[in-house]
C-alpha positions as CSV (number, residue, x, y, z in Angstrom):
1,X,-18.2,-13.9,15.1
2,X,-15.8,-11.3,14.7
3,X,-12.7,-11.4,12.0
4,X,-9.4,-9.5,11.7
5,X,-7.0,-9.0,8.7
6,X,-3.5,-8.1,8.9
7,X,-1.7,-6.5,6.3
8,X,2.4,-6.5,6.9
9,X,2.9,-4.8,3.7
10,X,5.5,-6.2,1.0
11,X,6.7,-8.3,3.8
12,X,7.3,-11.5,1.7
13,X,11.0,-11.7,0.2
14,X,13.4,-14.2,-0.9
15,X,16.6,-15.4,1.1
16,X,19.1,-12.9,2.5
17,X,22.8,-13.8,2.9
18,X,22.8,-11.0,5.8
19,X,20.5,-13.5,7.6
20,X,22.0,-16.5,7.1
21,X,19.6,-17.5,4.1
22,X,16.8,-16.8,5.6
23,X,14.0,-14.4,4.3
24,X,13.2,-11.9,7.3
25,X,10.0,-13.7,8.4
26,X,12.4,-17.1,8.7
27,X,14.5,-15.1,11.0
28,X,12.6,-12.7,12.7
29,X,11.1,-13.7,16.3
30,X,7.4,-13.6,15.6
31,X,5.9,-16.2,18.4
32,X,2.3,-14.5,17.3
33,X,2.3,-15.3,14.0
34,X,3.9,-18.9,14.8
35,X,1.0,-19.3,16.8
36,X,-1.4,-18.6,14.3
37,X,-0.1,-21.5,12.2
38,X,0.3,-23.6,15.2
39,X,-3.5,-23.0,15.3
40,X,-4.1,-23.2,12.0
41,X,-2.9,-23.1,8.3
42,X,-0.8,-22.0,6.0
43,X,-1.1,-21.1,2.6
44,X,0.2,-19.1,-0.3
45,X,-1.9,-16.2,-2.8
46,X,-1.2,-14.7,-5.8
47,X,-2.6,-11.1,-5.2
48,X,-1.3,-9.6,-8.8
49,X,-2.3,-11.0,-11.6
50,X,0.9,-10.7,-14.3
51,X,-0.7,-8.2,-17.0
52,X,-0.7,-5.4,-13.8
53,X,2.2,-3.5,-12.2
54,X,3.4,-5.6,-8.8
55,X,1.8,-2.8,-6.4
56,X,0.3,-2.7,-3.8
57,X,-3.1,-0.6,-5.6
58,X,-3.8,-4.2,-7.1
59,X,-2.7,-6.3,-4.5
60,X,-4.8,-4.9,-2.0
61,X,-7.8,-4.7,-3.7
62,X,-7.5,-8.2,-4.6
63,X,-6.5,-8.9,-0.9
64,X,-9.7,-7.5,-0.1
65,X,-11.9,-9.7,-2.2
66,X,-12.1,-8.0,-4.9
67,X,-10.8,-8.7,-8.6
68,X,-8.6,-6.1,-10.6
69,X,-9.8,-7.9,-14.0
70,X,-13.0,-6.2,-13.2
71,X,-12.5,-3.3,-10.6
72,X,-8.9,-2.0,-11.2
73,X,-9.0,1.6,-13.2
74,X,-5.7,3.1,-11.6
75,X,-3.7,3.9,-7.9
76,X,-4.6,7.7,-7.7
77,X,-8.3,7.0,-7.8
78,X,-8.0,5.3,-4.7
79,X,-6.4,7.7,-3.2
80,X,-8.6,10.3,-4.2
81,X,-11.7,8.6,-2.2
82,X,-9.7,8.6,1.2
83,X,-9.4,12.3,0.6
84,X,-13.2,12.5,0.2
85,X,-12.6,14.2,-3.6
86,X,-15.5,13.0,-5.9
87,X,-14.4,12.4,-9.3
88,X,-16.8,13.2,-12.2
89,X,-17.3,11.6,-15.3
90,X,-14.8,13.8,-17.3
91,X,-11.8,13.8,-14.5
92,X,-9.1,11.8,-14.1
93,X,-6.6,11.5,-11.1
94,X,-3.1,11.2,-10.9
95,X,-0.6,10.2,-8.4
96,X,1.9,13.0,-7.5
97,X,5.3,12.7,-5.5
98,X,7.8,14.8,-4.8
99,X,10.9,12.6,-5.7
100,X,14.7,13.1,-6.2
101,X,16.6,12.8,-9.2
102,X,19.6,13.4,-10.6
103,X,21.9,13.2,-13.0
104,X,18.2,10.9,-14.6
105,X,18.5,8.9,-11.6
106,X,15.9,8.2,-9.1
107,X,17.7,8.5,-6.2
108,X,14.6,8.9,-3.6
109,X,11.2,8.3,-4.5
110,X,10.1,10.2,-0.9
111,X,12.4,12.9,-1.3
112,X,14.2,12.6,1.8
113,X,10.7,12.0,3.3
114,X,9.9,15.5,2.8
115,X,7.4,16.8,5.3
116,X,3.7,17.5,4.4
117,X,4.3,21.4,5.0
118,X,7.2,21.2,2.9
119,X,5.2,19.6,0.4
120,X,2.3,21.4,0.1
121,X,4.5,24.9,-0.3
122,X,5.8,23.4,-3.9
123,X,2.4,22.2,-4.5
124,X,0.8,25.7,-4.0
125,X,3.8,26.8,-6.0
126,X,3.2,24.5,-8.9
127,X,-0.6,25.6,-9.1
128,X,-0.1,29.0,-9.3
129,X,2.7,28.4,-11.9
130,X,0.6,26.0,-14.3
131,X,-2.2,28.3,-14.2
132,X,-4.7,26.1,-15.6
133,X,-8.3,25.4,-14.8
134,X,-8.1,22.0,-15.3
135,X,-5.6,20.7,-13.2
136,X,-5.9,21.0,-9.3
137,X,-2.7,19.7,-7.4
138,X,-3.6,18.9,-3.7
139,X,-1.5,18.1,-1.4
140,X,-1.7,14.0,0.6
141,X,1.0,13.1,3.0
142,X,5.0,13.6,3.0
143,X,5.9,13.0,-0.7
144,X,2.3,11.7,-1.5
145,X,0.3,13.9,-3.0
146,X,-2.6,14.0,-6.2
147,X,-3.1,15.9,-9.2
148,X,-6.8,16.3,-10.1
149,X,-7.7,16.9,-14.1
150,X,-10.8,18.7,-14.6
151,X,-12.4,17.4,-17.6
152,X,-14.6,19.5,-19.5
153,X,-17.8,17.8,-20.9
154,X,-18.0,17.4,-24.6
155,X,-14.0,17.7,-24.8
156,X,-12.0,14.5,-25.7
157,X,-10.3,13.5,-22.4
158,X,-6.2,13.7,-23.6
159,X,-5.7,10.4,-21.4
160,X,-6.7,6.4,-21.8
161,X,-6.6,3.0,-20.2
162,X,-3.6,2.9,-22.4
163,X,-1.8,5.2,-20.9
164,X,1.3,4.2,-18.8
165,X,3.1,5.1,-15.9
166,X,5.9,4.2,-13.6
167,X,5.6,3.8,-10.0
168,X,8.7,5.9,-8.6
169,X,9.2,3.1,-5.8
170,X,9.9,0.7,-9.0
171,X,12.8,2.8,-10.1
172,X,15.2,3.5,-7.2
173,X,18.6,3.5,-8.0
174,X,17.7,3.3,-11.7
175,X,18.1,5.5,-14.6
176,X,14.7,7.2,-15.4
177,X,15.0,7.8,-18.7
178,X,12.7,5.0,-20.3
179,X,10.3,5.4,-17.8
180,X,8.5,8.3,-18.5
181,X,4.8,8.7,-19.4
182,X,3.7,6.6,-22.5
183,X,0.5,6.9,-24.7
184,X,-2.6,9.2,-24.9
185,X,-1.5,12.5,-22.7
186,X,1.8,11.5,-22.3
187,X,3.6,14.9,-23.6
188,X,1.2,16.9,-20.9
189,X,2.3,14.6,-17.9
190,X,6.0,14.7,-19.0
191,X,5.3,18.6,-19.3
192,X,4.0,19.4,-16.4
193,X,6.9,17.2,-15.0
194,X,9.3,19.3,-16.6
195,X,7.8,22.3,-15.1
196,X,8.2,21.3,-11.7
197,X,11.6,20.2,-12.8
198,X,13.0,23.6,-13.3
199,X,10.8,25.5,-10.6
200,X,11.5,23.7,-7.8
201,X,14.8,24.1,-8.9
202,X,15.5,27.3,-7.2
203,X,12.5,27.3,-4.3
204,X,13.0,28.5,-1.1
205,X,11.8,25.0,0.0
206,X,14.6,23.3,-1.6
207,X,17.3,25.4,-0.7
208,X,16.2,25.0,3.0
209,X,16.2,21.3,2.5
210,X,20.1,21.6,1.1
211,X,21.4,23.9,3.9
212,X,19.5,21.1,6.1
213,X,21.9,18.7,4.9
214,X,18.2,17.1,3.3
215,X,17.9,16.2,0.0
216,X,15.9,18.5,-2.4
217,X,12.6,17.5,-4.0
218,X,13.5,17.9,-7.5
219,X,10.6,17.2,-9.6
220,X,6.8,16.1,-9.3
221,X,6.6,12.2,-10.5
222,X,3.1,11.7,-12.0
223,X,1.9,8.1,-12.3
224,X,-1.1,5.9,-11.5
225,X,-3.8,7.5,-13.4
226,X,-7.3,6.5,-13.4
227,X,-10.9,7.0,-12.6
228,X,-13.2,6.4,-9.9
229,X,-13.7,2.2,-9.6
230,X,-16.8,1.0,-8.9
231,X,-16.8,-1.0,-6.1
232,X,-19.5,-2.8,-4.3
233,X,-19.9,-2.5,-0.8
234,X,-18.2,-4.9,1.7
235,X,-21.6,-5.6,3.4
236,X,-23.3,-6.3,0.3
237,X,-20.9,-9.1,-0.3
238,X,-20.6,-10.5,2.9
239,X,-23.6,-8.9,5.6
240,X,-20.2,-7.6,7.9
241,X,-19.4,-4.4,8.5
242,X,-15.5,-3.3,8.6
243,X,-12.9,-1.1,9.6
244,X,-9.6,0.2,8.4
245,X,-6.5,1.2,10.5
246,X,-4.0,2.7,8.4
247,X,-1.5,5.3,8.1
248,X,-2.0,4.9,4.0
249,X,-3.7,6.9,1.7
250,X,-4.2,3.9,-0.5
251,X,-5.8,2.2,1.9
252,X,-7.7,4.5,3.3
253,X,-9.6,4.6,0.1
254,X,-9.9,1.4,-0.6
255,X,-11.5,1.2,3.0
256,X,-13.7,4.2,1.5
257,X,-15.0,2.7,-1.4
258,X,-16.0,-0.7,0.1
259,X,-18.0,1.2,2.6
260,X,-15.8,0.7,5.6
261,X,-15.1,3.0,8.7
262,X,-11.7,4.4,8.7
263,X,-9.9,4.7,12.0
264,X,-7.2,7.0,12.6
265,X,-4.2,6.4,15.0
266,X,-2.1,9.1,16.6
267,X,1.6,8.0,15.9
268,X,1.0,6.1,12.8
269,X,3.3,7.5,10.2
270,X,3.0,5.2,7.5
271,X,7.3,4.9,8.0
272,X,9.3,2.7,10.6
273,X,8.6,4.7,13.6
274,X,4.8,4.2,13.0
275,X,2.8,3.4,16.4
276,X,2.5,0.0,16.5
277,X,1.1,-0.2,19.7
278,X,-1.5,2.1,18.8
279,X,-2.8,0.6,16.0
280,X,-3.2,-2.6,18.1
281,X,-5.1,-0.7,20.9
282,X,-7.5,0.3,18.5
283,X,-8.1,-2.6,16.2
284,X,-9.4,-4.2,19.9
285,X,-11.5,-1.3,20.7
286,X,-13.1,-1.5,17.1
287,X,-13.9,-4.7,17.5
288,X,-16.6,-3.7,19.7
289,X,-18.3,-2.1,17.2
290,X,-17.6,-3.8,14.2
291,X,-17.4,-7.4,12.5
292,X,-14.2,-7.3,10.7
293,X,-11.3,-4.9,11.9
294,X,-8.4,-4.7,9.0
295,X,-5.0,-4.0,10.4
296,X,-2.3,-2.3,7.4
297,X,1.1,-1.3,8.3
298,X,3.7,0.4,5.7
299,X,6.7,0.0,7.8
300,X,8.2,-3.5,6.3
301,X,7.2,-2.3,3.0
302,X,9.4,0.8,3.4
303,X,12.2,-1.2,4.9
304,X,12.4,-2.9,1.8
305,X,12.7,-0.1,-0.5
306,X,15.3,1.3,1.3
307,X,17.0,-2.1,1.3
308,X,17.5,-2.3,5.4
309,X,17.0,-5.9,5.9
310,X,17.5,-5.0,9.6
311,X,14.5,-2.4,9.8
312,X,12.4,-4.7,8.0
313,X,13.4,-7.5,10.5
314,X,12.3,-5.2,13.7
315,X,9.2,-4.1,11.8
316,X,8.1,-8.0,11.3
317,X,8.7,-8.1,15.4
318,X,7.0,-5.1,16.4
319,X,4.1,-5.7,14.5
320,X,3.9,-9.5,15.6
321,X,4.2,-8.2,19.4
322,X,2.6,-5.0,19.1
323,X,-0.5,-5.8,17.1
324,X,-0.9,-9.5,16.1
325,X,-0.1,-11.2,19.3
326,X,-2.6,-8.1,21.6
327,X,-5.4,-8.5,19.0
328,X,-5.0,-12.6,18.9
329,X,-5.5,-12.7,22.7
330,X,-8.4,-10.2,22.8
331,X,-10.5,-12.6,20.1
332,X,-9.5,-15.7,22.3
333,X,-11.1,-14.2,24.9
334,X,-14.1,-12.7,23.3
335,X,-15.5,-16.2,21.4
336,X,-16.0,-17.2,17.8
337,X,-13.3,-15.2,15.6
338,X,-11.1,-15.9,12.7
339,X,-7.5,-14.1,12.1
340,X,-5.5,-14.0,9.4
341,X,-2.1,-12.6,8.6
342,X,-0.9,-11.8,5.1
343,X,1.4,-9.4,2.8
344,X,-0.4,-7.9,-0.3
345,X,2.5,-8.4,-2.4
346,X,6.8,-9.3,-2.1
347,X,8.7,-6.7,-1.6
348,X,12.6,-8.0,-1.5
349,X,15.2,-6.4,0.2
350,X,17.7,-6.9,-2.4
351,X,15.7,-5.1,-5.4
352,X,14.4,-2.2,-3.3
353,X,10.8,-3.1,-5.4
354,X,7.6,-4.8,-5.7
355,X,7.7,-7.7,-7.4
356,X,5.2,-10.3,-8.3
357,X,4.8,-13.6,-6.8
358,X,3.5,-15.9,-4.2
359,X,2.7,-14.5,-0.6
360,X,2.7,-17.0,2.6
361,X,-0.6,-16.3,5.1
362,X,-1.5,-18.1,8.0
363,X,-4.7,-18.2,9.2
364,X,-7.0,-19.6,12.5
365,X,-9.7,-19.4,14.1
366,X,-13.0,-21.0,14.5
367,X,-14.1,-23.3,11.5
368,X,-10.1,-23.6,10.3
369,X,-8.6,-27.0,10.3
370,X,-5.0,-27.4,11.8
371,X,-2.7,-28.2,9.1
372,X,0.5,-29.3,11.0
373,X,2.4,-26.1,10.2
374,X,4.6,-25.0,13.2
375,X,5.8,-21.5,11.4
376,X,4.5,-18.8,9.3
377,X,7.3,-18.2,6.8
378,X,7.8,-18.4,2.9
379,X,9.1,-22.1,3.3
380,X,6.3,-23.2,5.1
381,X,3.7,-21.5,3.2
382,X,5.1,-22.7,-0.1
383,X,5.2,-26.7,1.6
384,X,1.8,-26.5,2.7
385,X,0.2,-26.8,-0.7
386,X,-2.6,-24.6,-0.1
387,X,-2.5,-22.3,-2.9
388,X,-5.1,-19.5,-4.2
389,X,-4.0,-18.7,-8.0
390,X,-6.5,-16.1,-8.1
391,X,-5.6,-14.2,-5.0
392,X,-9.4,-12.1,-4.5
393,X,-10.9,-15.4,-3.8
394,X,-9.1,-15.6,-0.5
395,X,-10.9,-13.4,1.2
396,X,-14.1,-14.3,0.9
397,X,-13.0,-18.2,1.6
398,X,-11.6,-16.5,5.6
399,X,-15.0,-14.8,5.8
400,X,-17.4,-17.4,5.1
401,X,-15.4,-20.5,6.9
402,X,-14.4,-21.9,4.1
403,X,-10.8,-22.0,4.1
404,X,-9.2,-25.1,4.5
């Protein structure tokens, strides 16, 4: 038996004038994933409970199988295990991008997409300007990046589980101002933001980026602080053993922590111009070699938070001919297998944010009853009447044969 998930990221949305009233999975051609619920079922899953932030650190996790209630500790945790960076008892880690904002605005959570290089120049920049032991800022992908605090044993740790942040990507086009840092260590996050606020201000970087006609990276935005979860292992759960193809830190980590392989695609960018094709090549070569291959793309996320209905449409078809209809074909012809398709969260076109709420999947495979469904869409999700309240028991339903 093999099984593969795919992950379209914040691909669920509501209806789009642009599109006729459609939501871009109505209107998009996606014969693969029509197929898929020709073969099978649809459903809908709640991935994030209310009491959480819509993102995808919770969404995914419970997509995975596991529950937030009991797992969840922060985003930047995560992200800190696909970097390999082992977190002691005393140290906390924080999420770190390089944003632009002006005039209190946030008018680009990726900083015009800065480039890694770019990135890790104000990063070296702000170590050597905080000059302090504690903190260690190291530098991720484009405009994601992680602080590391240092703990020191015996010393009161300034920050909580009370403490709260604001996901950047939750804030475009907004005014920042009542979205800074709340609770225990607050004043040092909105500090060291501050710093970065007045010297990036003036950094060669910067005023490369304006003569470039880029925008600047204006400050450092820290959010999604936490500590190391403890997760149990994939194949203690289920006997499998799994990979992870992703351009995604976030990922990446959670893929880290469950004890899965991580397989890394030339091309995949984590942006619209990812490889698609890639990633589909080598979901079908891991299957080889492993029981359950998960597939995650950023791209229709990203469309979304730059409000392109368009790019989020062409994202939807090159991943549903690209990656879902390749890999479908390959388990067809390989025996017993299961695939299932599914957003970790909605992600609408019109707010540029995550947002909590139902997300259609579609599912086949051996053991899955038909259900009559002709389309893999919001509409047709949401008529099916299969619904999973508790989204991390969805998982586990696909793997053992039990969903229907």
């Amino acid at each position: 038996m093999k099984w593969v998930i795919i992950i379209p990221d914040g691909c669920a949305d509501y209806p789009v004038e642009s599109l006729g009233g459609k939501t871009p999975l109505q209107f998009a051609n996606i014969p693969a994933m029509d197929e898929i619920a020709r073969m099978g079922l649809v459903g809908q899953s709640d991935n994030v409970p209310l009491h959480f932030p819509a993102g995808s650190e919770v969404a995914n996790m419970s997509l995975m199988g596991y529950d937030p209630n009991q797992f969840f500790t922060g985003r930047a945790p995560i992200e800190a295990a696909a970097q390999g960076i082992v977190l002691g008892p005393d140290d906390w880690a924080i999420r770190c991008n390089l944003v632009t904002v002006e005039n209190q605005v946030m008018v680009d959570f990726t900083a015009d997409h800065i480039s890694s290089a770019e990135a890790t120049e104000l990063l070296r920049a702000m170590q050597e300007n905080v000059n302090d032991s504690t903190l260690e800022f190291v530098p991720g992908v484009s405009y994601r990046n992680l602080l590391i605090y240092r703990g020191r044993p015996g010393t009161p740790s300034p920050f909580s589980s009370d403490t709260r942040t604001s996901a950047p990507h939750d804030l475009t086009d907004e005014s920042v101002i009542d979205d800074f840092a709340r609770g225990p260590g607050c004043d040092l996050l909105c500090n060291w933001m501050a710093q970065s606020e007045s010297l990036f201000a003036d950094h060669p970087v910067n005023k490369a980026r304006v003569m470039q006609g880029k925008r600047p990276a204006t400050t450092l935005w820290l959010w999604g602080l936490g500590k190391t979860p403890q997760l149990a292992s994939f194949h203690s759960k289920f006997g499998i053993h799994g990979a992870m193809i992703t351009a995604v830190d976030l990922l990446r980590g959670l893929a880290a922590l469950v004890g899965w392989d991580r397989i890394e695609v030339e091309g995949a960018t984590g942006y619209l111009d990812t490889n698609y094709a890639g990633k589909g090549a080598a979901a079908i070569e891991a299957l080889k070699t492993h029981d359950v291959v998960c597939v995650h793309v950023e791209a229709t996320d990203e469309a979304s938070h730059e409000g392109r209905v368009d790019e989020k449409v062409k994202a939807l078809e090159a991943i549903d001919r690209h990656i879902v209809g390749p890999i479908h074909q390959a388990l067809q012809k390989q025996g017993e297998y299961r695939i299932f398709v599914m957003p970790d969260h909605p992600t609408p076109v019109n707010t540029k944010k995550h947002s909590h709420g139902w997300v259609p999947f579609t599912a086949c495979g051996t053991g899955i009853k038909k259900d009559g469904s002709t389309t893999y869409d919001e509409l047709s999700a949401e008529k099916s009447g299969l619904r999973f309240e508790r989204g991390w028991e969805l998982i586990p339903k696909f793997i053992q044969g039990e969903l229907s």
